[in-house]
N, C-alpha and C positions, 0 to 999 in steps of 0.2 A: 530474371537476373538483371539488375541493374548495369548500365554500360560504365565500363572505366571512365569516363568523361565527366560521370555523376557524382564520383567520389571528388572532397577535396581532403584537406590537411588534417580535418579536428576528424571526419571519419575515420583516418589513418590511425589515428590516435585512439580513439574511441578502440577501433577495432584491437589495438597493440592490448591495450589494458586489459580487456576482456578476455583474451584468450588464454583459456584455460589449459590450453597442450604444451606451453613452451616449455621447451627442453629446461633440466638441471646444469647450472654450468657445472662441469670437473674440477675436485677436488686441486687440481694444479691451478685452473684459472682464478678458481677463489683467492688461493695463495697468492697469483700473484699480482691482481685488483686489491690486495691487501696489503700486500708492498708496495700498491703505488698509493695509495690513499694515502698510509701511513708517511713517505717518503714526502709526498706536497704538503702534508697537512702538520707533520713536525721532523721535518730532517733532522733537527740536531738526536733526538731521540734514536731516528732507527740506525744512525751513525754509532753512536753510543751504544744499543745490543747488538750492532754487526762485531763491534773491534774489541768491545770489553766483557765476552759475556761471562769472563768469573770476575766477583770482585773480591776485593781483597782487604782483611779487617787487620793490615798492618804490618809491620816487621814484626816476626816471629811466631805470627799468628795462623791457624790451620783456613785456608780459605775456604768458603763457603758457594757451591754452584747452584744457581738459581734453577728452581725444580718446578713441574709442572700440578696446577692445580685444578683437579675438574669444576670448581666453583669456578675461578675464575678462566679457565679455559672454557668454557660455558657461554659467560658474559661475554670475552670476545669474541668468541663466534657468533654469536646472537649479534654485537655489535657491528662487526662483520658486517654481517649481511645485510642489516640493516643502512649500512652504508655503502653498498654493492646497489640496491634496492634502487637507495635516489640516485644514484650518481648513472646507473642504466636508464631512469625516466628521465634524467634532466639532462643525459648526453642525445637519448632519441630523440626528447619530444621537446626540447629546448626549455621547458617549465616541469614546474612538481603537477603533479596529477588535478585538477578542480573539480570541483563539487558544481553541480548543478544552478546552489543558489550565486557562487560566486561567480558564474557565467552568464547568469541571467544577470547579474549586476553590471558586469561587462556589457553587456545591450543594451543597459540603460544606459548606460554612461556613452555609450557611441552615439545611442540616438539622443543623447543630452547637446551633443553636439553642434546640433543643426541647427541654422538659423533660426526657424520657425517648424513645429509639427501642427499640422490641419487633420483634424478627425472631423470623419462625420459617423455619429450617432442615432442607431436603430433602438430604442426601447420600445418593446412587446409585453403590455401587460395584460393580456388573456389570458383569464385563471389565475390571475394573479391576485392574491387575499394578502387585508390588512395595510390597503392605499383606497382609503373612499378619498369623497370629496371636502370631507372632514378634518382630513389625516394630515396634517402638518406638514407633515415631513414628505409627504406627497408634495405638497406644494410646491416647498420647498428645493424640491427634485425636478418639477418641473412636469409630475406623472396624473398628479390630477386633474380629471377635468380633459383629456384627452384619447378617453376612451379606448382601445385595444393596441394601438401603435400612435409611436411618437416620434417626429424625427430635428435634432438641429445638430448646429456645425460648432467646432471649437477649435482656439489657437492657440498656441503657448512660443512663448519666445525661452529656452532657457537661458540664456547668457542676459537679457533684458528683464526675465521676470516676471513678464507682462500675458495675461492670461486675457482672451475673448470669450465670449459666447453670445449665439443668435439664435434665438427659439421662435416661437410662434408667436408669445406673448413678449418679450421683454429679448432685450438686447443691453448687454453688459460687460464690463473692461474691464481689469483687476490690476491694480500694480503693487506685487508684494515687496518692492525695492520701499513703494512710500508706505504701504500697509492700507491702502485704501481700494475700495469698491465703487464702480460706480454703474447705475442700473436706469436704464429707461424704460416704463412700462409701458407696451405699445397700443396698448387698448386704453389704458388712464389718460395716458399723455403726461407721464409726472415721471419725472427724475428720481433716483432718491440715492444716496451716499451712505457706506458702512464700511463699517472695520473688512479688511482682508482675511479671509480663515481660509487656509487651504483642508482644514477638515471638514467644511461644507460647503463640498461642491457638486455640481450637479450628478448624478451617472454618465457614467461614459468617461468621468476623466478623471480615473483612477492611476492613467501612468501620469497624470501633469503633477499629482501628488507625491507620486513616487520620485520624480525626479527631483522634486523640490525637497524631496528627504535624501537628496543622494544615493536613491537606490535601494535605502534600508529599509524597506515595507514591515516593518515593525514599529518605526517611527511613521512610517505612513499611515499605516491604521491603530490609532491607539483604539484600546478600548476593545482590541480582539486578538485573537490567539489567528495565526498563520502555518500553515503546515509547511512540510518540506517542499521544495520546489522539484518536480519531475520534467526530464527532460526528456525528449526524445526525437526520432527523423522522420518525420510523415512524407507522402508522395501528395503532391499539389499539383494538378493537370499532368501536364509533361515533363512536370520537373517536381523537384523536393524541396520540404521547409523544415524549419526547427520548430518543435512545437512546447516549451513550459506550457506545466499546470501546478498549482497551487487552491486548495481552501481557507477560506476565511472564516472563522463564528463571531459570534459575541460572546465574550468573556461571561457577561452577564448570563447569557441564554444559550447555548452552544449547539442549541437546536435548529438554530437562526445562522444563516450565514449562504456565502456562494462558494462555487466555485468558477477559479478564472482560467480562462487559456489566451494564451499570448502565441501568434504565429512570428517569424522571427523568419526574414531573409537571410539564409546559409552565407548568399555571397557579399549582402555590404553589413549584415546585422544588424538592421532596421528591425523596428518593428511595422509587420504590417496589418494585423490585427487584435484586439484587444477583448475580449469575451468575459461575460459573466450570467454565470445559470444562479440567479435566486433561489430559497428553497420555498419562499411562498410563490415560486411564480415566474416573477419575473425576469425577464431577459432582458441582455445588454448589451448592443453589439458596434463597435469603433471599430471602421477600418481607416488605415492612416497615411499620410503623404509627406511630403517636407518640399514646403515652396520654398521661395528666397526672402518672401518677407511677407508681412503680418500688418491685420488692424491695430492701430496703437490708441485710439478713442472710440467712442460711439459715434462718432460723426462720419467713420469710413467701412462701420456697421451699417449706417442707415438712418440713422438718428439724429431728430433737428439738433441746431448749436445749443451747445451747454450751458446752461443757466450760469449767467457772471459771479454768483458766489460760490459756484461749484467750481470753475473751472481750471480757478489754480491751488485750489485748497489741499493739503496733505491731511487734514485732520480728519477723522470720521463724524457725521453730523450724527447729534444725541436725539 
């Protein structure tokens, strides 16, 4: 059994929603959560059926007493309750109830926060089919030509915009404030400048996308179908995390795709892992930090000084 000390607030909650055994309130307290809803929500109304409730079609006229109708006696008890319902979540738990992906977006947005997030990146491609040395998109990636594991580091600044990476072969700066790229190959010794795309970026930095989509991983991955996001409490050493999961396909292929797990600190909502199981294969694996500050060029990558037509250029070279 877990110690009291383990629990915090959103467990509280979690637990409140789930429970299946909570009593029925009595037929009185309904009534009288319905007098008061009705009372904040239009006083002149329930003034009005306290003090008049026959009305009267005139001088001379036979008055007429308002009678009860199970259709619409129906609807407001339905209504009712319905309004009994949120006004109980949002007196206990201070919010209406959230959905998993809306929570997960909340994480992002906390760890959008931070001056700079540093990932370092484990890809594992043993047994992994459909990356030769051929395969573009390997390249690309950063996966061929590297045989069963692969390892480099990555920065993102959200509030700046400004995106690092350092691999084996090449060291690279991104600023999507100007829309430019810039790449030094370190085996060439050659420079080279391109348009910014944050939909090709290496593995491993699948949340620098997501944050740069604000969260919406639908605009983060075009081009594919996302499932629902699962949430749930795992145990980590001596203590607990939060763990989302989510799959990804290709629209095109739907045979094709991963799936991701994101580990998530309970107590600041960091992320601190980022995971993805390929279905030809290959593995992905970012765990993550947040220093106070970030490479802003290749020069504090590692990389001689910038070529003078490159170095204060916004345009992308053709």
């Amino acid at each position: 059994m877990r110690p009291e000390s383990e629990f915090n607030s959103e467990d509280l909650v979690d637990a409140f929603l789930l429970e299946p055994a909570a009593p029925e309130p009595s037929g009185e307290h309904v009534e009288q959560l319905r007098q008061r809803l009705l009372a904040e929500a239009c006083p002149a109304a329930v003034e009005r059926d306290l003090l008049t409730p026959v009305e009267s079609r005139g001088a001379g006229q036979p008055t007429e007493r308002r009678t009860w109708s199970p259709h619409r006696g129906a609807v407001t008890i339905t209504g009712v309750a319905v309004a009994i319902a949120l006004w109980l979540v949002v007196t206990w738990t201070g919010a209406a109830p959230e959905t998993p992906i809306m929570k997960f977006r909340q994480v992002l947005a906390t760890t959008g926060t931070q001056a700079w997030v540093h990932g370092q990146t484990i890809v594992t491609a043993s047994g992994a089919t459909g990356y030769g040395a051929a395969d573009s998109g390997a390249a690309s990636y950063g996966v061929a030509g590297y045989g069963a594991r692969h390892q480099f580091e990555t920065w993102f600044s959200p509030a700046e915009r400004l995106a690092a990476l350092r691999t084996e072969t090449e060291l690279q700066v991104t600023d999507y404030n100007l829309g430019v790229q810039f790449t030094y190959d370190r085996g060439a010794d050659v420079f080279r400048q391109s348009a910014a795309d944050p939909h090709h970026e290496h593995f491993g930095r699948t949340m620098v996308v997501a944050l740069l989509s604000g969260g919406d991983l639908t605009d983060a991955l075009p081009f594919h179908s996302v499932s629902e996001v699962q949430k749930t409490s795992i145990r980590l050493g001596e203590g607990h995390g939060i763990q989302y999961q989510f799959s990804v396909t290709w629209r095109s292929n739907p045979a094709l795709g991963w799936l991701t797990t994101v580990i998530v600190d309970p107590e600041n909502r960091f992320i601190q892992t980022w995971e993805e199981q390929h279905s030809h294969g290959l593995h992905v694996y970012t765990k993550f930090d947040y220093p106070a500050d970030g490479p802003r060029d290749l020069a504090a990558l590692g990389a001689p000084p910038l070529p003078p037509h490159l170095t204060h250029s916004a345009e992308p070279l053709n």
